[in-house]
N, C-alpha and C positions, 0 to 999 in steps of 0.2 A: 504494500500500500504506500502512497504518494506521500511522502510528509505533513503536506498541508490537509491532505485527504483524512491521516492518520489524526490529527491534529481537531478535526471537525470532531472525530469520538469523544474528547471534553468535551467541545462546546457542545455536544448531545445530550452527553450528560448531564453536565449543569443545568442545562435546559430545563431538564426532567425532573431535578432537584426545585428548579424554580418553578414549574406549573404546579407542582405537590403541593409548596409550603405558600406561594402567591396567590395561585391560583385556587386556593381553597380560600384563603382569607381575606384576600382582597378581589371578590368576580369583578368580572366584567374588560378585563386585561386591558388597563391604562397604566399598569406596571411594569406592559411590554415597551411602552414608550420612553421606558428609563433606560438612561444609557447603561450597559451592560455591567463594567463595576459597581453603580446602582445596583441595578438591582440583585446583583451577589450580594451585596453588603445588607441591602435590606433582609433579604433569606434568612443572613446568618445571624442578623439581629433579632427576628422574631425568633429564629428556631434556639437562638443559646438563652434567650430568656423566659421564653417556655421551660425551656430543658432547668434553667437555676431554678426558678420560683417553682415550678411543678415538683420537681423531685427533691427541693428543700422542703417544701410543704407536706411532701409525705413520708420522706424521713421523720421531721423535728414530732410529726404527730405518733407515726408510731412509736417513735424511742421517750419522749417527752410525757405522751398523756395512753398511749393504749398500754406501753409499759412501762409507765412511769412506779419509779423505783426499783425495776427489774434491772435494768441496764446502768443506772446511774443514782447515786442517792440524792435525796433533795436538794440540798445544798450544793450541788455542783450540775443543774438545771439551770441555764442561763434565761434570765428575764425575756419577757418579751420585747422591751425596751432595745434591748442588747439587740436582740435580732433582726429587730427592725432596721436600729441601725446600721448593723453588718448588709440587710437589704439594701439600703440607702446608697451605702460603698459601693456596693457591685453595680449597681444600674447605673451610676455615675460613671464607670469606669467602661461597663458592655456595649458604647456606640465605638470604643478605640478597641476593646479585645477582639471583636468581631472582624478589622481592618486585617488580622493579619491573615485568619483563610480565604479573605477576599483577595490578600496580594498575591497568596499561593495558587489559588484556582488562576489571577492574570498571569501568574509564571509559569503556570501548565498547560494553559489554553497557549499561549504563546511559543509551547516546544521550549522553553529554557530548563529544566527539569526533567531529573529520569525516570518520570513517573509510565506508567501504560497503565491501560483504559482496563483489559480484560483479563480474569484469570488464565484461561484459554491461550492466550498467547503465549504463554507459556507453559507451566505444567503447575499441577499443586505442589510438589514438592521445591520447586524451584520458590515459588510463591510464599511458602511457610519458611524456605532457609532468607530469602528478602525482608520478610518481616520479622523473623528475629533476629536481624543484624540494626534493620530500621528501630526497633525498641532499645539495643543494648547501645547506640547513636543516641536517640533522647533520652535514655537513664543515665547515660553519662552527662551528655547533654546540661540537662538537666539540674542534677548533682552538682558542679562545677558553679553554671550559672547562679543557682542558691547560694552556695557557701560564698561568691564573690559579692552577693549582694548583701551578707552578710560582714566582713571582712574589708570588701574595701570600704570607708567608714562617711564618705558622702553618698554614696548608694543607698548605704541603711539610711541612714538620715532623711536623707529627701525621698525614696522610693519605699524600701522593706518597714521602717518602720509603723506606716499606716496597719499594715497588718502584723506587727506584733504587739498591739494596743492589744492584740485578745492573748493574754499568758495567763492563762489559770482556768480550770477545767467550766470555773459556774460564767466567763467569757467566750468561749468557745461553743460553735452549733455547727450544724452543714452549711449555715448560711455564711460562717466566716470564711469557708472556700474558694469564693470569689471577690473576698473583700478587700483589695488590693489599689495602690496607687496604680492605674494604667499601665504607664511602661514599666512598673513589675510586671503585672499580669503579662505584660507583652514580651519582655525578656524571659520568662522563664518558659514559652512556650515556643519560643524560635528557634529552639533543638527540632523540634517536629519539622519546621520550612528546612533546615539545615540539611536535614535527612532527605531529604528529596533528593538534593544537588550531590550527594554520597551514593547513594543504591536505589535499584529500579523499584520502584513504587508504585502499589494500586491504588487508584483515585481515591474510589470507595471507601479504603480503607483507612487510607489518608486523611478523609473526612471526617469517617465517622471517629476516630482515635482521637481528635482532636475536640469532638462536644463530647464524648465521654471523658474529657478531662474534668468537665464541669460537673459530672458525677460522682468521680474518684476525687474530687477536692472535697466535696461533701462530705463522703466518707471518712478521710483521715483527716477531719476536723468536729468529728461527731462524742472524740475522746473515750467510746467504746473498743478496745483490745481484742482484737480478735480471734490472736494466737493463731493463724495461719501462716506458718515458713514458708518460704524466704520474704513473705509481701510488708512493704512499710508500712502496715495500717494506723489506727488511730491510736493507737497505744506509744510507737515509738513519734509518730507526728505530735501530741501531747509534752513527753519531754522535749520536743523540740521546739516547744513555744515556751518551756519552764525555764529551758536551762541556756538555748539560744546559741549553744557551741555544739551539739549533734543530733543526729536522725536528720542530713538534707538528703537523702535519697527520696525515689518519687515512688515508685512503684516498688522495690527491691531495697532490701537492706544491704545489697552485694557492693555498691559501691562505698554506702560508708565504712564496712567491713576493710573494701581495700585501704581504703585511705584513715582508716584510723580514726572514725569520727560516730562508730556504732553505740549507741548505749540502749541496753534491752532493757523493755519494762518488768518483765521479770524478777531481774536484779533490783532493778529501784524498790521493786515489792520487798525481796529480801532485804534490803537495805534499812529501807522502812521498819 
């Protein structure tokens, strides 16, 4: 197939991506009239704030009030004041977080990236060894960029510290996940565009890894322990809003392992 031929399979896609989340919400397609960065941008703003407020709302309800005291004692249930405000954060920050899969999809639509359209084109196993190099790129990624916005000390200052306002368990909800100064949010997720320009990558995938960020943030700020190895949950993301020197791994505890910056809540228990 032709390059520019090849090239039309994004914009197909996205296409389709946009008639789904446009075209159900907004009839009558005067959306199609928006210049095409538009209207990506807009998709990706309805769909990542659905995706915060929908799936914060049914976490906080079920951990908060259907098992309230199962999961968390009273005293460390953050107000709804608190949460509110963590909502506040994030809606301020989700018309700039949304800008950067919009710049991803113009750098894929455009051929600058080594992304492809179809699993098919190649093979599944080809596809599963892509995506696990594409993950261990943003867990590293990732890792790095956190601790530097820690570390280097005008980053924290002006960027991380909006979201280390929440250090203590009765501070913390799902909602703090996305509660972020902008170009936080926007640096710690620019391992995922990174990874394009490294290893051949599926659109699809690509996508969707990117709004289920907005899930997995929720999660390891919910301060529920999961005890699931090797995964960072909310038990080691917890000391890492206590103690502010370990747990920046995102998914995986394997990088703070290598680099010496692991502390298990386990231990803290024993410690305790």
């Amino acid at each position: 197939m032709e390059g520019s031929d090849y090239l039309d399979l994004f914009v197909e896609e996205t296409d389709w991506y946009n008639d789904i989340v446009l075209g159900s919400l907004l009839p009558g397609g005067a959306w199609k009239r928006l210049p095409r960065p538009l209207r990506s941008w807009l998709r990706n703003y309805i769909g990542g704030t659905v995706l915060y407020l929908v799936s914060g709302f049914l976490w906080c309800f079920y951990i908060y009030y259907l098992k309230r005291n199962v999961y968390l004692p009273k005293d460390a249930i953050p107000s709804n004041n608190a949460m509110y405000l963590q909502i506040i954060v994030a809606m301020k920050a989700m018309p700039w977080y949304v800008a950067l899969p919009t710049f991803s999809e113009y750098m894929i639509e455009s051929g600058w990236t080594r992304c492809f359209s179809g699993i098919k084109e190649i093979s599944w196993q080809a596809y599963i060894t892509y995506l696990a190099i594409y993950l261990v790129i943003v867990e590293f990624g990732i890792y790095w960029m956190h601790r530097e916005l820690h570390d280097i000390k005008p980053l924290y200052k002006y960027l991380h510290a909006t979201h280390h306002i929440y250090n203590k368990q009765n501070t913390l909800s799902p909602f703090a996940g996305l509660a972020f100064h902008p170009l936080d949010g926007i640096l710690q997720a620019v391992p995922h565009v990174m990874a394009l320009f490294l290893v051949p990558t599926h659109l699809m995938t690509h996508i969707i890894l990117l709004f289920c960020e907005g899930v997995w943030t929720a999660n390891i700020h919910d301060c529920i322990h999961g005890k699931v190895w090797p995964v960072m949950g909310a038990g080691y993301h917890t000391i890492h809003h206590t103690t502010y020197r370990h747990n920046y791994g995102h998914y995986t505890i394997w990088m703070d392992w290598m680099f010496g910056t692991l502390r298990d809540p386990e231990e803290e228990t024993k410690r305790a």
